[in-house]
C-alpha positions as a LaTeX table, in Angstrom:
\begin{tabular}{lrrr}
\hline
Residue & $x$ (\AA) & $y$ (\AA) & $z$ (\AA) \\
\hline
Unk1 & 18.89 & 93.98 & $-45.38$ \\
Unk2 & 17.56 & 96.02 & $-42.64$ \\
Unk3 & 14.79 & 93.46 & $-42.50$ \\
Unk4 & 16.94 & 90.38 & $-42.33$ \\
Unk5 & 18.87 & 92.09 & $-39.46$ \\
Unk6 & 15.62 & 93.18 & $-37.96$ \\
Unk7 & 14.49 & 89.23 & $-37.91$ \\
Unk8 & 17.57 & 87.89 & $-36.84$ \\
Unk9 & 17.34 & 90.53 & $-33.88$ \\
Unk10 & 14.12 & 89.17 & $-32.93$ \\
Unk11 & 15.30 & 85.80 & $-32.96$ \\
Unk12 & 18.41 & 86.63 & $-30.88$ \\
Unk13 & 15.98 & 88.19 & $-28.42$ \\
Unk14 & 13.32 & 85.56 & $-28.20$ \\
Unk15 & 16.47 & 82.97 & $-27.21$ \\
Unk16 & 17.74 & 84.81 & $-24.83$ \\
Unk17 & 14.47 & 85.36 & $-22.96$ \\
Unk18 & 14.05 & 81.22 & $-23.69$ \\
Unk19 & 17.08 & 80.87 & $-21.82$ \\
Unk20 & 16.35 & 83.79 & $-19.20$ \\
Unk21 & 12.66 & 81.69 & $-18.78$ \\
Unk22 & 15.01 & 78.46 & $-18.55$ \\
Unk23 & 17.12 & 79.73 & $-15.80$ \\
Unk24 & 14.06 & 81.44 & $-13.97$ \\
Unk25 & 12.41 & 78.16 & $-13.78$ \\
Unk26 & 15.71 & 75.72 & $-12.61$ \\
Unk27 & 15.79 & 76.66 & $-9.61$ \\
Unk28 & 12.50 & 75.56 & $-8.79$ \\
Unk29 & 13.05 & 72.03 & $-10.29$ \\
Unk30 & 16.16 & 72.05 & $-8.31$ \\
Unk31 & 14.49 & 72.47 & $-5.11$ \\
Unk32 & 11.62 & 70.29 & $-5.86$ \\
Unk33 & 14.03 & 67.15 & $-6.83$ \\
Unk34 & 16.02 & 68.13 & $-4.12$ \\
Unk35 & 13.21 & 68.93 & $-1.55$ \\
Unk36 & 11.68 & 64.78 & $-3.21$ \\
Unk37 & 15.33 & 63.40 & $-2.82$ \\
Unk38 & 15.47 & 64.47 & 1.12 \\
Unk39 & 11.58 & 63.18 & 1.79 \\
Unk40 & 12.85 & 59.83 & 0.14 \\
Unk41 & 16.04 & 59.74 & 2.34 \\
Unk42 & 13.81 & 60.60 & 5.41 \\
Unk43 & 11.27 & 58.12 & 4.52 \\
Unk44 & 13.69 & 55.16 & 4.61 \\
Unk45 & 15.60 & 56.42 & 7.93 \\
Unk46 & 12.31 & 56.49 & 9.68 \\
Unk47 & 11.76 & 52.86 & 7.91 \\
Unk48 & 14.81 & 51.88 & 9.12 \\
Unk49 & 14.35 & 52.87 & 12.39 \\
Unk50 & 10.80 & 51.85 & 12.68 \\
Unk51 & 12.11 & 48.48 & 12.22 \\
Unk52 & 14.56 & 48.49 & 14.68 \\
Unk53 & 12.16 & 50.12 & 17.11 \\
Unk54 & 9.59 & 47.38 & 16.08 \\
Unk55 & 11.97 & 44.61 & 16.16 \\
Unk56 & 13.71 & 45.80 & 19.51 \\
Unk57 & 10.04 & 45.67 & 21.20 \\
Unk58 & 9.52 & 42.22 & 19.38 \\
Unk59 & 12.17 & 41.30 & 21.08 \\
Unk60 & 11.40 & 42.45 & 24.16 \\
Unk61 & 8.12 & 41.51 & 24.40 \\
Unk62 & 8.94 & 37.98 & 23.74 \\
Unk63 & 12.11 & 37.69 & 26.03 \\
Unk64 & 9.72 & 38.62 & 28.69 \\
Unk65 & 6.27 & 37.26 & 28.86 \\
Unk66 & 5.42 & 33.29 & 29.31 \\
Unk67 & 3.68 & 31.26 & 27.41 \\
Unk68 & 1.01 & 29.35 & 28.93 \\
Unk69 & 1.56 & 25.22 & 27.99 \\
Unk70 & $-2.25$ & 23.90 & 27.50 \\
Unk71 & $-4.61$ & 27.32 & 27.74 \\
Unk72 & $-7.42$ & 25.88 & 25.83 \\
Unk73 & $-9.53$ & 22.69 & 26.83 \\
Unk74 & $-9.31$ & 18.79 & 25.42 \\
Unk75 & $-12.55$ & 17.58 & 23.61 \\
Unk76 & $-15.19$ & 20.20 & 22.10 \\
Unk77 & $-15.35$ & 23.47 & 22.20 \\
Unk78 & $-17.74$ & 25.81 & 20.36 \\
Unk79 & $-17.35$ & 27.43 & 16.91 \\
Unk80 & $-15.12$ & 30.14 & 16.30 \\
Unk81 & $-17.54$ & 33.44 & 15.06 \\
Unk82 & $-16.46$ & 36.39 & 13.14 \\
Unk83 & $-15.53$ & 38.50 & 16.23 \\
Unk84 & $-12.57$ & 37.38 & 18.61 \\
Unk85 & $-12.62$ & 36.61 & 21.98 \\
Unk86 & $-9.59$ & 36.90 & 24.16 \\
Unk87 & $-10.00$ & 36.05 & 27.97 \\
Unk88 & $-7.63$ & 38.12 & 30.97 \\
Unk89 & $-7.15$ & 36.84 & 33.94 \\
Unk90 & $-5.07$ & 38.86 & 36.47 \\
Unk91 & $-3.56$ & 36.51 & 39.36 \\
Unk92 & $-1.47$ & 36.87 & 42.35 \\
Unk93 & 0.95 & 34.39 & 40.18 \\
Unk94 & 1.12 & 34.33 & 36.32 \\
Unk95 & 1.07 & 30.98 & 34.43 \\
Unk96 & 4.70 & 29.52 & 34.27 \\
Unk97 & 5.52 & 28.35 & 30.71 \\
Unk98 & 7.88 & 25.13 & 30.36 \\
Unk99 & 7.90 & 21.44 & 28.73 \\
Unk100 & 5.61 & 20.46 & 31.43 \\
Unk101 & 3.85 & 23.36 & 31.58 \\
Unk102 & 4.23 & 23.14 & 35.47 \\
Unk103 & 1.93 & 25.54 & 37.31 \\
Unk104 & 3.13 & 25.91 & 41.16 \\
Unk105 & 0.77 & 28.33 & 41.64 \\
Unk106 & $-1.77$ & 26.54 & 41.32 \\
Unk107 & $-3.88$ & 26.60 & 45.05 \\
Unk108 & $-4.60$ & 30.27 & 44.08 \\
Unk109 & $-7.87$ & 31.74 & 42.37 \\
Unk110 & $-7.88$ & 34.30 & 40.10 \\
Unk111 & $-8.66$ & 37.84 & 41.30 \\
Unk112 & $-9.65$ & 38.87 & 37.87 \\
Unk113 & $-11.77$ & 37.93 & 35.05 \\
Unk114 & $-12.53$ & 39.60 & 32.14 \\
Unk115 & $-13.47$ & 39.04 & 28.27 \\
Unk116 & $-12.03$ & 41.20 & 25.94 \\
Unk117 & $-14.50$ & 41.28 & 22.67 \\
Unk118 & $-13.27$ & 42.56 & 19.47 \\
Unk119 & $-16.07$ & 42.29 & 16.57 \\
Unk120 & $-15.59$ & 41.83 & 13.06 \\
Unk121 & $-15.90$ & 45.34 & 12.07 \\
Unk122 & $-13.70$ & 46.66 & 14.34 \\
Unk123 & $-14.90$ & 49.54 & 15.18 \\
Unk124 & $-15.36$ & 48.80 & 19.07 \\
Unk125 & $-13.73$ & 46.79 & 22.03 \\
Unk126 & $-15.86$ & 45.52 & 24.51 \\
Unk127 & $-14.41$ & 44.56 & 27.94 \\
Unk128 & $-16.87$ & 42.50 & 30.05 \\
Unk129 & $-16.22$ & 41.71 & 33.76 \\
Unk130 & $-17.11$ & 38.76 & 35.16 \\
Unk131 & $-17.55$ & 38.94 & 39.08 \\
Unk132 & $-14.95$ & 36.58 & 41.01 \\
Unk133 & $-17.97$ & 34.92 & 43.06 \\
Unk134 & $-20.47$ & 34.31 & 40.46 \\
Unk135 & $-21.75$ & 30.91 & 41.03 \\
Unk136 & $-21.69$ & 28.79 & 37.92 \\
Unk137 & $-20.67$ & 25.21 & 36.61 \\
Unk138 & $-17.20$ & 24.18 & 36.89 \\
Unk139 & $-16.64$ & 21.51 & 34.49 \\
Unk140 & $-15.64$ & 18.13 & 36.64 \\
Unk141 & $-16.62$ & 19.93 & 40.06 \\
Unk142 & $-19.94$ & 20.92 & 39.91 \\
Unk143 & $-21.30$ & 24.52 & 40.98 \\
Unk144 & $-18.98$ & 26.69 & 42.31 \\
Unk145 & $-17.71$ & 30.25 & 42.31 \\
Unk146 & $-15.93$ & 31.00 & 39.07 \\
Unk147 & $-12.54$ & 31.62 & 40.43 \\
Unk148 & $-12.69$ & 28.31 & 41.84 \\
Unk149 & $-11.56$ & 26.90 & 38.22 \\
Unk150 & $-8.24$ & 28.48 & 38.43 \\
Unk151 & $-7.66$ & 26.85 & 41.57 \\
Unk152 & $-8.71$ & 23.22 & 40.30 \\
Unk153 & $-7.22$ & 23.66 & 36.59 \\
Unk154 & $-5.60$ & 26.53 & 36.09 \\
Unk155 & $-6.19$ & 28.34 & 32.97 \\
Unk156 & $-7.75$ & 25.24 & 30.94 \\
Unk157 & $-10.17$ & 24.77 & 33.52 \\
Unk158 & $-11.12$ & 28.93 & 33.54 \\
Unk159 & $-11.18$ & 28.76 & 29.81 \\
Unk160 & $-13.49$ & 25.69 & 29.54 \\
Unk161 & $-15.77$ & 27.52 & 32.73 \\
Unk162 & $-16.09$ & 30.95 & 30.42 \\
Unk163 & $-17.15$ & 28.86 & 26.95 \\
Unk164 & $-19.19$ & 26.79 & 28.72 \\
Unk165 & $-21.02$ & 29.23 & 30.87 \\
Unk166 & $-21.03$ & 32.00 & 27.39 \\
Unk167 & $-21.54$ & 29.47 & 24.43 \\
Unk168 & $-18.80$ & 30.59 & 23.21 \\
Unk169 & $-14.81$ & 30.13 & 21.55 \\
Unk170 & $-12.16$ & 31.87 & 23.48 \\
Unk171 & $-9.78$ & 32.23 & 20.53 \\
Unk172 & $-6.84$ & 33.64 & 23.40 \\
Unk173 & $-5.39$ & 33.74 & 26.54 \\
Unk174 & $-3.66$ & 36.28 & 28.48 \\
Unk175 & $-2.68$ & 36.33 & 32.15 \\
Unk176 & $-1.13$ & 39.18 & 34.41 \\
Unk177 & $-0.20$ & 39.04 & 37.94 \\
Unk178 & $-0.80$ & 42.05 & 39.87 \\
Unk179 & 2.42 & 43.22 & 40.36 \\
Unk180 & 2.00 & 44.16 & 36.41 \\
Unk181 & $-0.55$ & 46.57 & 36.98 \\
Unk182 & 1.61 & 48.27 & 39.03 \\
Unk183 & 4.84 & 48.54 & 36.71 \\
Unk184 & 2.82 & 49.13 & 33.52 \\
Unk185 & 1.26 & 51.82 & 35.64 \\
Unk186 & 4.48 & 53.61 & 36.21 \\
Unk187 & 5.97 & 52.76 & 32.42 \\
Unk188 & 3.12 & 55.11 & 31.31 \\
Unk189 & 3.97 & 58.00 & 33.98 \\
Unk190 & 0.86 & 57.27 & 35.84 \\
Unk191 & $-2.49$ & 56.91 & 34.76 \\
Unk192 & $-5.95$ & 58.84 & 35.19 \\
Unk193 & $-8.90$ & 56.97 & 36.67 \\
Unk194 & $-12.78$ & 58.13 & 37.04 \\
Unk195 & $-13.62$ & 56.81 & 40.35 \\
Unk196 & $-17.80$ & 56.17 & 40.99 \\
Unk197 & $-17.16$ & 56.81 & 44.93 \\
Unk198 & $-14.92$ & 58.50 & 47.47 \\
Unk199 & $-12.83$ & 55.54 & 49.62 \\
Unk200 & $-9.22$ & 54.67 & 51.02 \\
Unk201 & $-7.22$ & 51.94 & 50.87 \\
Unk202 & $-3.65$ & 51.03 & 51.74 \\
Unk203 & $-2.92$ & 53.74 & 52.60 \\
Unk204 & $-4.14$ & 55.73 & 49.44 \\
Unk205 & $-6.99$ & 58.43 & 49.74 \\
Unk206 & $-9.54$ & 58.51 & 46.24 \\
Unk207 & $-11.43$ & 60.84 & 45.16 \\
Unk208 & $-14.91$ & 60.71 & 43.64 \\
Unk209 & $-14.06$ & 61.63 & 40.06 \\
Unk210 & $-10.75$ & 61.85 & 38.50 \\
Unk211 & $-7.55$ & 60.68 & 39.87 \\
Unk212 & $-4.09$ & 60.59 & 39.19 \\
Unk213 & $-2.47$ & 57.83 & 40.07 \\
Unk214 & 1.15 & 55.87 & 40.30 \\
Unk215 & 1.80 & 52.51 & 40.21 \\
Unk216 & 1.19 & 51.51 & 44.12 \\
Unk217 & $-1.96$ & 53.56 & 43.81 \\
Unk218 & $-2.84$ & 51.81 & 40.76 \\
Unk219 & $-2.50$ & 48.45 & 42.36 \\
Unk220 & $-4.45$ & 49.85 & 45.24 \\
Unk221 & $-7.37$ & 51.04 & 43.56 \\
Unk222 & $-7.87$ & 47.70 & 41.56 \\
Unk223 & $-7.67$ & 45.37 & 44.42 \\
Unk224 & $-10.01$ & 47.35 & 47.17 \\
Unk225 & $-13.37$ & 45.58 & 47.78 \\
Unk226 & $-14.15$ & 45.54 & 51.57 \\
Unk227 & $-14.08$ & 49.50 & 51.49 \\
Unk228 & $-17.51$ & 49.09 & 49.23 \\
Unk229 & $-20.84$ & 48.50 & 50.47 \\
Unk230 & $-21.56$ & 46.03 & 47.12 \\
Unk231 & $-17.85$ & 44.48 & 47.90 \\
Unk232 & $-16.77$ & 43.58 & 44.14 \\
Unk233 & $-19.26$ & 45.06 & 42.24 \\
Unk234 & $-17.29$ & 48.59 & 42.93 \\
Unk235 & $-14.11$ & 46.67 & 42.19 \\
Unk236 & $-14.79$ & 45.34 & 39.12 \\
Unk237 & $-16.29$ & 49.33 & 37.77 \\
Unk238 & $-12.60$ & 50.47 & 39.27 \\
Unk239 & $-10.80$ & 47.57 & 37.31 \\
Unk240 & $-12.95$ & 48.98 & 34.36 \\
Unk241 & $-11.86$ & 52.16 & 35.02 \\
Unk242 & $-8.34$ & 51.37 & 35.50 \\
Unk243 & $-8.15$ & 49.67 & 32.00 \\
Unk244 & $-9.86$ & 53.03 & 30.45 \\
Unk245 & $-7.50$ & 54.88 & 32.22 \\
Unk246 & $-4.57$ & 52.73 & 30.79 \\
Unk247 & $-5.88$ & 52.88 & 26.69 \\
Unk248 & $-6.01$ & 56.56 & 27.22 \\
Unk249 & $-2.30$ & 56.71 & 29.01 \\
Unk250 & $-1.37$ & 54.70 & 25.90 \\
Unk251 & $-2.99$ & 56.73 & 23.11 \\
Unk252 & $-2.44$ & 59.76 & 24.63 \\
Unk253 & 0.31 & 62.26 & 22.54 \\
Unk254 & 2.73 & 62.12 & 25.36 \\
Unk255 & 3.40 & 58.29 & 25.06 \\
Unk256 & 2.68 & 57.90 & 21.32 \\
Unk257 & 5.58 & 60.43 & 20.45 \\
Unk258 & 7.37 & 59.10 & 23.00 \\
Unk259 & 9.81 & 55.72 & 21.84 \\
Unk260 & 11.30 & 55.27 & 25.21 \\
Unk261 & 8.03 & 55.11 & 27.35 \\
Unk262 & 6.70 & 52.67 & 24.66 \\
Unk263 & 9.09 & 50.34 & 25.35 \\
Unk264 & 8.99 & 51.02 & 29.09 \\
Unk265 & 5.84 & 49.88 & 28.80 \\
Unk266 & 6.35 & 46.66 & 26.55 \\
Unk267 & 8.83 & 45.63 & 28.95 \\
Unk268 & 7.13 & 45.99 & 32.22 \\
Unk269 & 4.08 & 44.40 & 30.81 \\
Unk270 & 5.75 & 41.53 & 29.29 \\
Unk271 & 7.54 & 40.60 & 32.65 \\
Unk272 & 4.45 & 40.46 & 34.13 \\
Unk273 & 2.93 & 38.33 & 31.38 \\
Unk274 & 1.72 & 34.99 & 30.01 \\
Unk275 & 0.13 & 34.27 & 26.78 \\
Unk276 & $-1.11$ & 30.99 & 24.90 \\
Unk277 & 1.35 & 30.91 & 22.06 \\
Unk278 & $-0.80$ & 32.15 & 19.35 \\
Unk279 & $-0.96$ & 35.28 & 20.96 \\
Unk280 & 2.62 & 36.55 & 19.51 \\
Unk281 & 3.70 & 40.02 & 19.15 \\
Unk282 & 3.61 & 39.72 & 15.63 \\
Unk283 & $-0.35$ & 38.80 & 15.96 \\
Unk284 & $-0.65$ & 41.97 & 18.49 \\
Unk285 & 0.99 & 44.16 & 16.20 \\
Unk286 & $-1.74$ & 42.63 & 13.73 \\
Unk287 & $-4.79$ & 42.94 & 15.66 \\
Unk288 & $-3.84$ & 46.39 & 16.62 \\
Unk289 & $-3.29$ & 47.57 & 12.99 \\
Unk290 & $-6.71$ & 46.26 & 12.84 \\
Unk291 & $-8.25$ & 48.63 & 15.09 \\
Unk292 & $-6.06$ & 51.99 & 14.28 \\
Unk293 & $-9.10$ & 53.21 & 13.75 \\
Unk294 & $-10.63$ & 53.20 & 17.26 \\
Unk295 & $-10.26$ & 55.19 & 19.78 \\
Unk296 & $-10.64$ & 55.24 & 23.60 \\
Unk297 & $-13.69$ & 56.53 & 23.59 \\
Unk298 & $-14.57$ & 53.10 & 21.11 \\
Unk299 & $-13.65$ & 50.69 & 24.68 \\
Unk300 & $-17.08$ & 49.90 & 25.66 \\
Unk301 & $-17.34$ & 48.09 & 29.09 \\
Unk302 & $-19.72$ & 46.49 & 30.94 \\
Unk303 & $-20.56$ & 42.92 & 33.71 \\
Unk304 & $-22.17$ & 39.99 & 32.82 \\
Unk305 & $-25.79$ & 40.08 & 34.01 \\
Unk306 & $-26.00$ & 39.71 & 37.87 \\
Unk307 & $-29.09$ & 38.83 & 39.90 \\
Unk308 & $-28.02$ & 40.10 & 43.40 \\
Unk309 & $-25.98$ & 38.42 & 46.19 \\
Unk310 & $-26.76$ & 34.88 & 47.75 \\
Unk311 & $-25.45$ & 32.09 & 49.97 \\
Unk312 & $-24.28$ & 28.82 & 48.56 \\
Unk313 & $-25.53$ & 25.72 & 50.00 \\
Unk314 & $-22.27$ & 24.71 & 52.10 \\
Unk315 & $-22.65$ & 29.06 & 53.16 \\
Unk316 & $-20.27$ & 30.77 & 50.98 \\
Unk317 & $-21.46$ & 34.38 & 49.95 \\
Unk318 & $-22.19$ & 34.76 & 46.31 \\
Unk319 & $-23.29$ & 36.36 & 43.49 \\
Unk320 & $-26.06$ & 35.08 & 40.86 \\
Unk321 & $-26.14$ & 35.61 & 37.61 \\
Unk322 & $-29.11$ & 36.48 & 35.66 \\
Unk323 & $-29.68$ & 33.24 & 33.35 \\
Unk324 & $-32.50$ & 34.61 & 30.64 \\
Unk325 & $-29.92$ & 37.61 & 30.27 \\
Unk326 & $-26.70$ & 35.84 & 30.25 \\
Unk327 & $-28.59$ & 33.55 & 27.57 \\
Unk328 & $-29.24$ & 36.49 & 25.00 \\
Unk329 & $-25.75$ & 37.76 & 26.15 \\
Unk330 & $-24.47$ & 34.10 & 25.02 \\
Unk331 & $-26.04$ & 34.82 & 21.63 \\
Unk332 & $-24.74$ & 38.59 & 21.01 \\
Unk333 & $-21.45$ & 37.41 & 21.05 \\
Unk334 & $-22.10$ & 34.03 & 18.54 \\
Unk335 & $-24.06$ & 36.47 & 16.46 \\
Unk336 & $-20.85$ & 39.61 & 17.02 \\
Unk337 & $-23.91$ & 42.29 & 17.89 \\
Unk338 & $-23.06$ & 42.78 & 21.48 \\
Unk339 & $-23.90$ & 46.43 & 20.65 \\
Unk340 & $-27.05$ & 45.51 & 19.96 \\
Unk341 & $-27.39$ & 43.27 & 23.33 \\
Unk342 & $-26.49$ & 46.62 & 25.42 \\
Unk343 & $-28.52$ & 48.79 & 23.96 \\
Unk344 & $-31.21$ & 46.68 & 24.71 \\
Unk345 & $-29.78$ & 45.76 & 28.15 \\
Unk346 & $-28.36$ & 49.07 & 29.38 \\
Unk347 & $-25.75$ & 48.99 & 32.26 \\
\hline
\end{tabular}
């Protein structure tokens, strides 16, 4: 008897510290499915208001930027490569969209020309300047400075003058008037520019080395060339600089954590801006998931080969380019190693 009651104590005992255990442990799961249950919840408000937040700069970026009618050239053009090539022009007038695609700008040049490379591996962008006066051949008209061709035709005309002097398929189009660099200068707070040499303009006093600026400084610093002994070959390293300055106001903590200042900046661009209509914000939003792994230290710039200054026969001052190097720069960017081009061509 004593040992019956001596095994059903046992048993009594191990149940209750079962149940003890049990009790000791529920809390625990408790927490965890609840602590589970709150990262789901949280998951799908941030979803939720990603989307909005995407869709509301969607939105905005397509109720404000133009869309250029006939970017690209008629007839042929060469082959499209791995890499992509988008060309920026900045104007005193942006394209105006429309059925016609009318242009009333057009009389003007453009101020600005650059060629934004982005190779298949993604793991650079390469901005290349092209100087204003570099005297090439414009398609219809002959030799000429470069920024002639916006004059004549717009941006078909500068397209077809890029390919034809490069070889090679500008798969997009993007155009910004000045007045853009200013507002998208003061969407991000102001930006931070390296300047190569000490000069004033407009009323704005820069410093050799860093400098903050605002948006009328901005504007002032990209547009100065008679301050310079070289003229626009210091321009075009301060428009470098100025778009360095802008990818590192843009991936910097303060704006990344910072919704309202994003779309500060999506809108003051956009109202500044014209795009060929491939360029959507859907295929921005693409091409920069693309590169979410580079940084602003990966934006490699540099100026298509230069051979000193010149006159033109009818006495225009220009600037000629170096032919056997623009040639192997031609073929870098067919062949997407334009790393391999600079290393053997340092700037």
């Amino acid at each position: 008897m004593s040992e019956r009651r001596a095994a059903r104590a046992a048993a009594d005992h191990a149940h209750r510290t079962a149940i003890r255990s049990t009790r000791r442990r529920r809390p625990f799961l408790v927490a965890l499915v609840a602590t589970l249950g709150s990262l789901v919840g949280i998951a799908v408000v941030v979803a939720v208001v990603a989307s909005v937040f995407v869709g509301g700069l969607a939105r905005s970026f397509d109720a404000g930027r133009d869309t250029i009618a006939d970017p690209f050239p008629d007839g042929a053009r060469p082959s499209a490569t791995g890499g992509e090539n988008i060309l920026l022009i900045g104007s005193d007038a942006r394209a105006q969209g429309g059925p016609e695609g009318a242009r009333p700008e057009l009389g003007g040049r453009s101020d600005t020309l650059m060629l934004a490379h982005v190779p298949a591996d993604r793991q650079h962008v390469y901005l290349m300047s092209i100087m204003r006066d570099s005297w090439v051949e414009v398609p219809g008209h002959g030799r000429a400075k470069i920024n002639a061709a916006y004059s004549w035709g717009g941006v078909a005309l500068t397209t077809q003058t890029v390919e034809q002097l490069l070889d090679v398929r500008i798969d997009h189009v993007a155009e910004i008037d000045f007045a853009g660099f200013e507002d998208m200068t003061d969407a991000l707070g102001g930006v931070t520019v390296d300047s190569p040499v000490a000069f004033s303009a407009r009323g704005h006093d820069f410093t050799t080395g860093a400098n903050r600026l605002d948006g009328a400084a901005a504007l002032a610093f990209v547009r100065e060339r008679y301050a310079f002994a070289d003229a626009d070959h210091t321009r075009v390293r301060n428009q470098q600089a100025f778009m360095r300055g802008v990818v590192d106001g843009l991936l910097s903590r303060d704006t990344i954590t910072n919704p309202g200042r994003i779309q500060d900046f999506v809108t003051a661009t956009s109202e500044h801006l014209s795009v060929d209509a491939g360029l959507s914000f859907s295929r921005l939003v693409g091409l920069g998931w693309s590169l979410r792994g580079v940084g602003a230290d990966d934006l490699v710039t540099f100026t298509v080969p230069t051979a000193g200054s010149g006159t033109s026969p009818d006495g225009q001052s220009i600037v000629r380019l170096n032919g056997l190097e623009v040639s192997s720069l031609s073929q870098a960017l067919r062949s997407d190693d334009v790393a391999g081009w600079l290393t053997d061509n340092p700037q």
